[in-house]
Backbone as JSON Lines, residues from 0, in Angstrom:
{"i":0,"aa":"X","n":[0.83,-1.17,0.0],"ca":[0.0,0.0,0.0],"c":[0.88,1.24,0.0]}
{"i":1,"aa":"X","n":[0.7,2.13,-1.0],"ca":[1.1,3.27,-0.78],"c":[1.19,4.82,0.17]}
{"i":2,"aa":"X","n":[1.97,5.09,0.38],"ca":[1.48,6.08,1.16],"c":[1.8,7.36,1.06]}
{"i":3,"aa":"X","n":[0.99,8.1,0.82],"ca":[1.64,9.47,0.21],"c":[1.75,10.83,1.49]}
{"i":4,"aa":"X","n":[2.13,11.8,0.75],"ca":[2.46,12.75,2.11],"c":[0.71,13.78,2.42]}
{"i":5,"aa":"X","n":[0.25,13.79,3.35],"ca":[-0.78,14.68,3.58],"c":[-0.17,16.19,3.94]}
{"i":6,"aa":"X","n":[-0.55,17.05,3.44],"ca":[0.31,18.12,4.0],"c":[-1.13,19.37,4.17]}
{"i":7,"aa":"X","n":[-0.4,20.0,5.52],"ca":[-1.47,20.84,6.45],"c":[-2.7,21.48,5.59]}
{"i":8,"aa":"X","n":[-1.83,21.96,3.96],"ca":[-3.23,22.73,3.29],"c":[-4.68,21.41,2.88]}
{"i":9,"aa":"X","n":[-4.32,20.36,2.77],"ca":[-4.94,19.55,2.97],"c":[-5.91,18.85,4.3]}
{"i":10,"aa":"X","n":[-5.61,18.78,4.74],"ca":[-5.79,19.09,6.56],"c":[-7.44,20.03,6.54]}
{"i":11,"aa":"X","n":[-6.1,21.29,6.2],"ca":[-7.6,22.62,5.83],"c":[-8.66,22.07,5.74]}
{"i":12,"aa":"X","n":[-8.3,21.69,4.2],"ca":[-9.41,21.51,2.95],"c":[-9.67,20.44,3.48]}
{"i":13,"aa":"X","n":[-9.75,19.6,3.93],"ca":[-10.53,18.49,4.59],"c":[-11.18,18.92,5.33]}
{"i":14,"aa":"X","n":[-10.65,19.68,6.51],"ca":[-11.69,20.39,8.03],"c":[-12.9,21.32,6.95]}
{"i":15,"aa":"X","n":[-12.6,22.26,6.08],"ca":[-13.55,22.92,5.28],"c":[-14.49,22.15,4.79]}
{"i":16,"aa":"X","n":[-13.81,21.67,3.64],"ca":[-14.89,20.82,3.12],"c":[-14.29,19.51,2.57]}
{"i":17,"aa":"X","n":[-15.2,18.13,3.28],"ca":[-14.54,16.73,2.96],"c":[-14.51,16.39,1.72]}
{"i":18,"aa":"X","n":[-16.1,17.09,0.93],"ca":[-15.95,16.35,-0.36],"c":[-15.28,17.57,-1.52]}
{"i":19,"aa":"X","n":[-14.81,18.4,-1.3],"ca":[-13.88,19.48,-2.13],"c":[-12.14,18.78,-1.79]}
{"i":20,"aa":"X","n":[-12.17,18.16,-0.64],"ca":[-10.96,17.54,-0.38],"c":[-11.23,16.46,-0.81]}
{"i":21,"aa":"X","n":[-11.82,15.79,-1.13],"ca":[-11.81,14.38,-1.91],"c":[-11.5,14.26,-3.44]}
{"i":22,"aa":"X","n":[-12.29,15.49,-3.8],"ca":[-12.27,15.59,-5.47],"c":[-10.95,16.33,-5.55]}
{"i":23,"aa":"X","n":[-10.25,16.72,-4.47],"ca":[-8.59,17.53,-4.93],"c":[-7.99,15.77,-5.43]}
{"i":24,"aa":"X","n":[-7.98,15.25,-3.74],"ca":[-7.13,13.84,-4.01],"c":[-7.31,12.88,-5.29]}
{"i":25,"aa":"X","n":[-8.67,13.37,-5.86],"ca":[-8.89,12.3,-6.95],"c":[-8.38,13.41,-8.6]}
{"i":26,"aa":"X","n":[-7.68,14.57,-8.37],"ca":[-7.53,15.08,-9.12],"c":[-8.53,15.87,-10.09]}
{"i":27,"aa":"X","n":[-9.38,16.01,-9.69],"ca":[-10.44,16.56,-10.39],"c":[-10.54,17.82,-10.31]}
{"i":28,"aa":"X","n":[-10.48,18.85,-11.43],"ca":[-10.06,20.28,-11.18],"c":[-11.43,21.18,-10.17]}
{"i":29,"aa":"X","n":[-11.53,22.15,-9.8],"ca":[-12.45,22.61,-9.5],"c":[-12.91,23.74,-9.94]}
{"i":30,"aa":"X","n":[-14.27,23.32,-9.98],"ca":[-15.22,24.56,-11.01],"c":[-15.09,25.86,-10.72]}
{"i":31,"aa":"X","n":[-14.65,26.37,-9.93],"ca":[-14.77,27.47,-9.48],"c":[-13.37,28.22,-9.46]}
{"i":32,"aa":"X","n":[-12.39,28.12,-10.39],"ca":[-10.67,28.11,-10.69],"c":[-10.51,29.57,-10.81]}
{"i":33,"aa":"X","n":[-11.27,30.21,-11.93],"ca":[-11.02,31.86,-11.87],"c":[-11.24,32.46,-9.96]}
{"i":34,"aa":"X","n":[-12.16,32.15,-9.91],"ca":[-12.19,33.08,-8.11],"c":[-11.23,32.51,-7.55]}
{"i":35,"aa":"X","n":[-10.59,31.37,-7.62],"ca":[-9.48,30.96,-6.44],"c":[-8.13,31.57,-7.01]}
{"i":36,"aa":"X","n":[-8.68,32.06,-8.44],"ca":[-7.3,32.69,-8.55],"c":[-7.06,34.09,-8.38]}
{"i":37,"aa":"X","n":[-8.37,34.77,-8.61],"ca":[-8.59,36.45,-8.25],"c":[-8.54,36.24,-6.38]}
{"i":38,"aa":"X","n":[-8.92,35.37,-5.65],"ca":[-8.91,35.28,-4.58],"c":[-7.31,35.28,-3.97]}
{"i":39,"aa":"X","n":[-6.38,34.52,-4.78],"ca":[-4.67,34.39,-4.28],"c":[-4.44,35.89,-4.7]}
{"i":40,"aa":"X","n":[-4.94,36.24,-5.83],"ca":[-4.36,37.57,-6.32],"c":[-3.94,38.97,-5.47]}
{"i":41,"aa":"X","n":[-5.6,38.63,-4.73],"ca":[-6.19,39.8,-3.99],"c":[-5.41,39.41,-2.79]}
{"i":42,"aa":"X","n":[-5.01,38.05,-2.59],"ca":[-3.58,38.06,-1.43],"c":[-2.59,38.21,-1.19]}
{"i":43,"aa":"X","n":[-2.51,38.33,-2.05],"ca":[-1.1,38.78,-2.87],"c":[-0.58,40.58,-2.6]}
{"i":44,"aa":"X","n":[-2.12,40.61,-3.4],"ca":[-1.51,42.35,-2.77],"c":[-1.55,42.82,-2.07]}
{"i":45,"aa":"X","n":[-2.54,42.34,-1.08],"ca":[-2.97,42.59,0.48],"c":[-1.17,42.36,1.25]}
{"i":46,"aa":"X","n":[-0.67,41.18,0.95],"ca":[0.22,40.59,1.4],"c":[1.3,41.91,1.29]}
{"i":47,"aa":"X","n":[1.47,42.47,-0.01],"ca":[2.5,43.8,-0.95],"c":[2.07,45.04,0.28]}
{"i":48,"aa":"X","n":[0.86,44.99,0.59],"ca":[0.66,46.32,1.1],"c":[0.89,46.16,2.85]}
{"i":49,"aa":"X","n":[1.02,45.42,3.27],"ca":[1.23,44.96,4.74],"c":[2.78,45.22,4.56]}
{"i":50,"aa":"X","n":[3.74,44.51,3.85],"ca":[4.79,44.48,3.9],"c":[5.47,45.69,3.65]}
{"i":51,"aa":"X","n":[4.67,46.84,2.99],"ca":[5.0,48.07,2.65],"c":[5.18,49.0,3.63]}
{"i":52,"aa":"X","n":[3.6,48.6,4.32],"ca":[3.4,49.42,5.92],"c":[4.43,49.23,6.63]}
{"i":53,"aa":"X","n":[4.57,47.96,6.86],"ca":[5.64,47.78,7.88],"c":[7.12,48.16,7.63]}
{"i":54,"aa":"X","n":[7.37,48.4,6.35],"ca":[9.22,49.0,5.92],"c":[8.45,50.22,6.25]}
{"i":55,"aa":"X","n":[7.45,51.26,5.8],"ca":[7.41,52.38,5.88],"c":[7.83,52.94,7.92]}
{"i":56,"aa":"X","n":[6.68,52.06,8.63],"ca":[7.06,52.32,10.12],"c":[8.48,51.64,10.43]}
{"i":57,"aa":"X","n":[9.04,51.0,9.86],"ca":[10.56,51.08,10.3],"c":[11.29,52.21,9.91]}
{"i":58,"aa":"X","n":[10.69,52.62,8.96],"ca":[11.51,54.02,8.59],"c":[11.2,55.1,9.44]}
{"i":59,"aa":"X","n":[9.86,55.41,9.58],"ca":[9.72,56.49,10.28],"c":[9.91,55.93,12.22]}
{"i":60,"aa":"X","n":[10.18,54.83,12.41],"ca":[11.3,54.74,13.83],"c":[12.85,55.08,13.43]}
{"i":61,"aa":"X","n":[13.23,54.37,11.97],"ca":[14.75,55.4,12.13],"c":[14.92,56.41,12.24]}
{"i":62,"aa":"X","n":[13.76,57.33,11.3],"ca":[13.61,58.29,11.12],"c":[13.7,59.36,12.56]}
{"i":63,"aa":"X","n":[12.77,58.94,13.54],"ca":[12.84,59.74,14.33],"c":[13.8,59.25,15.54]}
{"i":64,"aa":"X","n":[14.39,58.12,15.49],"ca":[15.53,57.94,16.15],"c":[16.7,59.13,15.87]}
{"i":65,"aa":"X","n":[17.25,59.26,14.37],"ca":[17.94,59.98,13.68],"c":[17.32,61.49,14.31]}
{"i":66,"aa":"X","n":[16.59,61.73,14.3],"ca":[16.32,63.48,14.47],"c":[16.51,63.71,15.87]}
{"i":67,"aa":"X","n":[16.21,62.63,16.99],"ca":[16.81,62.7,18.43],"c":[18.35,62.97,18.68]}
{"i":68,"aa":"X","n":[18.86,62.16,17.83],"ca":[20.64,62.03,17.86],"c":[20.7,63.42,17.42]}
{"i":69,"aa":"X","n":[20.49,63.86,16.64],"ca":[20.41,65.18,16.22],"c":[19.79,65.85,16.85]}
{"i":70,"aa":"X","n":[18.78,66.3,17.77],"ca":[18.5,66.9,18.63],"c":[19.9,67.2,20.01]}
{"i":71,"aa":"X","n":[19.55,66.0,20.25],"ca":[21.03,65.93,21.16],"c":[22.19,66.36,21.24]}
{"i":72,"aa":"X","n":[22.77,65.96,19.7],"ca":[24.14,66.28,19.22],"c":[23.72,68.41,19.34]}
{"i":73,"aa":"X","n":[23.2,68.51,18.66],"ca":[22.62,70.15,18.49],"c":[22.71,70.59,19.91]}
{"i":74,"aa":"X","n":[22.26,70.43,20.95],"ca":[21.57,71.16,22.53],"c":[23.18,71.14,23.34]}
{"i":75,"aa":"X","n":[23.73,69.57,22.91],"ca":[25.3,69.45,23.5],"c":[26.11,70.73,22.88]}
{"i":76,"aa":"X","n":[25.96,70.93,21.95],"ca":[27.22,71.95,20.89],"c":[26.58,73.04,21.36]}
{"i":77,"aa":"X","n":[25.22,73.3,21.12],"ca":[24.87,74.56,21.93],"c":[25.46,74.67,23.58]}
{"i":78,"aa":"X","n":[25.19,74.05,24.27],"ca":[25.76,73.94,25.78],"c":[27.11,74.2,26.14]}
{"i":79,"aa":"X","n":[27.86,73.58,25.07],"ca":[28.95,73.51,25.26],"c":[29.96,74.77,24.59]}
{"i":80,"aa":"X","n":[29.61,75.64,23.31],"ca":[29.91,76.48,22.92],"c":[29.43,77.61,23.11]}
């Protein structure tokens, strides 16, 4: 008997739905192929725009890290001269 690998997205699609996970294992395409692909799409960019946010707020923490050092450096030279 063979035994092949089950892997977690399967799992899913089993807990979702048994007989959409049955007709994957038996290879049978599914009717509904354009939305699962506008559906990855739309994750895709969701995915682009999360990852964007988050470089943007690392920047604006360097950002205002950088203008402190510079605050600092500035108030010292004033103080001191």
């Amino acid at each position: 008997m063979k035994r092949s690998v089950l892997r977690a997205s399967e799992i899913g699609a089993f807990l979702y739905c048994k007989r959409a996970w049955w007709y994957q294992r038996q290879g049978l395409a599914s009717e509904n192929e354009s939305a699962m692909l506008e559906g990855t799409f739309t994750h895709q960019a969701h995915a682009r725009q999360v990852l964007t946010a988050r470089l943007l707020r690392l920047l604006g923490w360097v950002l205002l890290a950088a203008a402190l050092i510079a605050a600092a450096v500035s108030l010292t030279l004033t103080l001191l001269g």
